[in-house]
N, C-alpha and C positions, 0 to 999 in steps of 0.2 A: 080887360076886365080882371080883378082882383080875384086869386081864390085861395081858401082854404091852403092848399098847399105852396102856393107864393109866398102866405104872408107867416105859414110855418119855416119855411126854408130862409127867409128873411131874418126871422126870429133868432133860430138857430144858427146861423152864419153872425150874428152879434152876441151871442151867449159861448160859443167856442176860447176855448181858455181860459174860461170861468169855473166857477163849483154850482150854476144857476145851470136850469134845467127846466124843459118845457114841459107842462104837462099838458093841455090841451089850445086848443082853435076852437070857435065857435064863430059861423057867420050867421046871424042873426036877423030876423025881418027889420027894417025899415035900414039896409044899409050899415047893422051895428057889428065891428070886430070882439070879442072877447077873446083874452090870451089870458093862461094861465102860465105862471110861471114860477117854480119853486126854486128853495136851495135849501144843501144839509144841515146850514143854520137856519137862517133868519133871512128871510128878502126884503129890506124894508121900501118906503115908500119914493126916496129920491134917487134908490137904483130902477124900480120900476119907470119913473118918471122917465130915468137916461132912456130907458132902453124904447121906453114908446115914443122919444124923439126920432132916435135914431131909425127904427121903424117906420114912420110916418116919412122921414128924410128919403128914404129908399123908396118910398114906393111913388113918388115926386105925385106932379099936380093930379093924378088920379087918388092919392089918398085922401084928397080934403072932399071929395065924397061918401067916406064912411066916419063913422062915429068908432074912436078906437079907445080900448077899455082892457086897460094891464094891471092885472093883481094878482094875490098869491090865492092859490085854493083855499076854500073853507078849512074851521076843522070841523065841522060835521058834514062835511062834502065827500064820497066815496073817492077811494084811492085810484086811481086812473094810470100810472106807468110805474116800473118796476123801480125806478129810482124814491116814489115812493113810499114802499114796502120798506127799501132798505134804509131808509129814513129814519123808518117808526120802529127799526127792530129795539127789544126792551122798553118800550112804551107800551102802555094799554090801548086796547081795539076791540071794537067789534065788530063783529064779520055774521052777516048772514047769508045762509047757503040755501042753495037752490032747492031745498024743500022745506023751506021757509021756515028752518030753526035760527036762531040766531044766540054765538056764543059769545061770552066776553072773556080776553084775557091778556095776559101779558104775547105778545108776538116776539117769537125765539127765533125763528129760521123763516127765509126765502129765497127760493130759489125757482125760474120762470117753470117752475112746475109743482112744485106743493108749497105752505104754508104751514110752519111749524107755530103750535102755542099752547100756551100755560094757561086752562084753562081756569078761571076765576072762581070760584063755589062762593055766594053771603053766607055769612057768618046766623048761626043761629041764635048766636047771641046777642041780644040790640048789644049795641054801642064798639061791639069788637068788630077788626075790620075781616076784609073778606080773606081767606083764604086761596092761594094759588096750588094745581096741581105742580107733583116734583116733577113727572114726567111730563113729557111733551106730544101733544095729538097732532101728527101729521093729518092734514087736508088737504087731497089736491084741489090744484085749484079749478079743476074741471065742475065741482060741487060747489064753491064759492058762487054766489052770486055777485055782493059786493064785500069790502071792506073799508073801514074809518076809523078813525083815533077818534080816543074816547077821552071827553072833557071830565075833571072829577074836580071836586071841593073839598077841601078839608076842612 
């Protein structure tokens, strides 16, 4: 039988000596694997493809009984391992914390116990952009609930 932690350690023994990086497993009802899997650039879609060969190749004639599903996280999908926090450091995020505030702003600092950021302020005035604090609000991450990169328009 296939589980969660086979088909991460799988994963991971193919992504060694890479800049790719897992971020979750998911076994799913009717038989479905989902893997996330990022990188500090860009994961496009013909390394993903290698790597669910290769995948599916390892786990031989027991893998063509699940349904198996390799892509990169969302961006409005909460952050899930510390590789990537350090991803998104100088990027905009928003994080909301466990008593249901939620900040937006530039993310300065991480480290597997606070979360450093530059908290965003709007602009009072239409059409000016928003303002970033000069200092930086430590968060640990004990009060995080989640955190995400934030999609913006110009």
């Amino acid at each position: 039988m296939i589980t969660v932690e086979n088909v991460k350690q799988l994963v991971e023994r193919h992504l060694e000596g890479t800049t790719h990086f897992l971020v979750a497993v998911e076994l799913r009802p009717g038989n479905k694997l989902v893997v996330e899997v990022d990188n500090d650039r860009a994961i496009n879609l013909s390394e993903l493809a290698t790597l669910n060969r290769a995948v599916r190749e390892d786990m031989g004639p027991e893998g063509d009984d699940y349904e198996m599903q390799f892509s990169s996280p969302g961006m409005g999908r909460p952050f899930k391992v510390q590789r990537q926090y350090q991803k998104h450091i100088g990027r905009l995020v928003d994080v909301l914390l466990a008593d249901g505030r939620s900040l937006n702003g530039r993310l300065a600092s991480y480290d597997n116990i606070t979360l450093g950021l530059r908290i965003q302020h709007p602009s009072k005035v239409k059409g000016r952009l928003p303002k970033l604090d000069e200092e930086i609000t430590v968060i640990p991450l004990a009060e995080i609930k989640s955190t995400q990169s934030t999609i913006t328009f110009n």
